[in-house]
C-alpha positions in Angstrom: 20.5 -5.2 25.7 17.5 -4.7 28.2 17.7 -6.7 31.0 15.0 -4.7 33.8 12.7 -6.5 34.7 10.6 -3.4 34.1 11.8 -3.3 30.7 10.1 -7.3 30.0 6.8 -6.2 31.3 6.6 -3.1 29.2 7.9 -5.2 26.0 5.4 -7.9 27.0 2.8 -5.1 27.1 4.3 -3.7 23.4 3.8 -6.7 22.1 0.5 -7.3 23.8 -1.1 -3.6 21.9 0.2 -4.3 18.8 -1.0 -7.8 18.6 -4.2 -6.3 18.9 -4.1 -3.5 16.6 -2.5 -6.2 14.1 -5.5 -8.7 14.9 -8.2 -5.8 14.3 -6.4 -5.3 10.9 -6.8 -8.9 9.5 -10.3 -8.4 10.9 -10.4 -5.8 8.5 -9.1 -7.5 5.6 -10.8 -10.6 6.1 -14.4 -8.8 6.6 -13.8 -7.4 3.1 -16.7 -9.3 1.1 -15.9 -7.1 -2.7 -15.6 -6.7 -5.2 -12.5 -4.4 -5.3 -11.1 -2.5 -7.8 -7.7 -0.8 -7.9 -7.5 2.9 -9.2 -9.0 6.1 -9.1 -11.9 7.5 -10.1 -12.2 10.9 -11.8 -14.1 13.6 -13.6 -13.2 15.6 -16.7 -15.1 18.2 -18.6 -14.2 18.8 -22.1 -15.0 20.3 -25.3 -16.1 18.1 -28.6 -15.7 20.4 -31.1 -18.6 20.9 -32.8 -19.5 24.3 -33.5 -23.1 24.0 -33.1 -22.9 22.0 -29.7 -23.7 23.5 -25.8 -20.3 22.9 -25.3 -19.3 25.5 -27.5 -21.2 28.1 -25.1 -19.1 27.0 -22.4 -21.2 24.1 -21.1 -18.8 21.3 -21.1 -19.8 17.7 -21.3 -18.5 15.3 -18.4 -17.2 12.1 -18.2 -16.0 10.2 -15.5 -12.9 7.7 -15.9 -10.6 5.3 -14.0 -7.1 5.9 -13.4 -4.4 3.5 -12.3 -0.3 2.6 -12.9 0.0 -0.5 -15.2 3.8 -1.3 -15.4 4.7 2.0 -14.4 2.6 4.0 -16.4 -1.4 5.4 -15.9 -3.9 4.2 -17.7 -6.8 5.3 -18.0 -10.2 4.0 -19.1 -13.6 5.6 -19.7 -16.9 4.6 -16.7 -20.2 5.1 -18.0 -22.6 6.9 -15.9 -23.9 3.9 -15.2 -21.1 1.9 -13.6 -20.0 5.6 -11.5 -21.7 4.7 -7.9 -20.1 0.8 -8.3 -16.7 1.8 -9.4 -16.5 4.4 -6.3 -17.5 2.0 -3.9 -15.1 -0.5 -4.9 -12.0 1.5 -5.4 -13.0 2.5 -2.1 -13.2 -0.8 -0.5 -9.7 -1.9 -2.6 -7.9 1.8 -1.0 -9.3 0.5 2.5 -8.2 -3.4 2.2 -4.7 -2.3 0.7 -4.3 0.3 3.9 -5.0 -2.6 6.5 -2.8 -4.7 4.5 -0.1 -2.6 4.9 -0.9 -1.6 8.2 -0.8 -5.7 9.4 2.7 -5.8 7.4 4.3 -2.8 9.6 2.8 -4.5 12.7 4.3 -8.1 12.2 7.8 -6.4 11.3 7.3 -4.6 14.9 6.2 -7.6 16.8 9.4 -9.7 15.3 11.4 -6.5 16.5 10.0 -6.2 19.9 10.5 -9.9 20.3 13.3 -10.1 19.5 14.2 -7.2 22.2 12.0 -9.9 24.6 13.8 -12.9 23.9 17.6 -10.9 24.0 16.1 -9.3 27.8 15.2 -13.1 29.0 18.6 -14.1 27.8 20.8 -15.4 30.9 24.5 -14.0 30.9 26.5 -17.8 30.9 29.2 -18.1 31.1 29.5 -15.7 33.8 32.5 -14.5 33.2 33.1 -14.5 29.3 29.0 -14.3 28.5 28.0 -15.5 24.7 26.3 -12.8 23.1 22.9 -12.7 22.2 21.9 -14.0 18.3 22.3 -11.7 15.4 19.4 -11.2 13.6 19.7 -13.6 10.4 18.6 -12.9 6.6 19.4 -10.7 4.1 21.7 -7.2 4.3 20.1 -4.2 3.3 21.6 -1.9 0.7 21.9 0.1 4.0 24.1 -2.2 6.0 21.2 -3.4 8.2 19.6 -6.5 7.6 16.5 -7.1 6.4 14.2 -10.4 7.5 
C-alpha cells in the first residue's frame, strides 16, 4: 500500500503522462480518414515455363501480392500493378491505426492500475485499530491466478 504523500503526487503525475500519451493515441486513430487494408504486401519473381520466354534466360517475371491470416491460415491474393502504390499505402495506414490501437489498450489497462494504486494511497486506515483493507480488484481470474478486468 503507498501511503507518502510523495508517492500521490508522483501517481497523480503517472497518471497525468499517460493520459496524454493515451489521448495523442485516439488522436491518432481518430485522424485516420482510409481506406485501410489488413495484410502484407509482397513481391515474387518466378518462372512460367515456357521454353521460348525471357524468363527462361533468367529474367524472371514479377508479381506483387497480398498476404494476410484468414482463420488461422495465409492467404494470399494476386495486386495488379495497377492497384501496387494504393494497396501499400493502405496496409500502411491499417499497420499504423492497429499499433495506436493497441497502444491506447496498454495505456487504459495502466491508468486503471495506477488508479487504482491512487485511490488504495487516499484510503484512510478506519478503524484505527483493526483497519478494513483496501478493495480487491474484481473480475475475472486469470489462468495465472491474477485477475484480469
Amino acid at each position: 500500500m503507498h501511503t507518502l504523500a510523495e508517492d500521490k503526487s508522483r501517481l497523480r503525475q503517472a497518471i497525468l503522462n499517460l493520459e496524454a500519451e493515451r489521448q495523442r493515441q485516439v488522436e491518432v486513430v481518430l485522424g485516420e480518414q482510409g481506406p485501410l487494408i489488413r495484410g502484407t504486401l509482397g513481391r515474387r519473381r518466378r518462372v512460367c515455363g515456357y521454353s521460348g520466354c525471357h524468363c527462361a534466360r533468367g529474367e524472371l517475371h514479377a508479381s506483387s501480392y497480398l498476404s494476410a491470416a484468414v482463420a488461422g491460415r495465409t492467404r494470399v491474393v494476386h495486386v495488379p500493378e495497377a492497384d501496387v502504390m494504393h494497396v501499400t499505402e493502405a496496409a500502411k495506414r491499417y499497420r499504423r491505426f492497429r499499433r495506436a490501437r493497441a497502444q491506447v489498450v496498454r495505456a487504459a489497462k495502466k491508468l486503471a492500475t495506477l488508479m487504482d494504486r491512487l485511490g488504495n494511497a487516499l484510503l484512510e486506515r478506519y478503524p484505527r485499530e483493526n483497519p478494513l483493507p483496501p478493495a480487491q480488484r474484481r473480475g475475472r481470474k486469470a489462468k495465472d491466478g491474477s485477475r484480469r478486468s
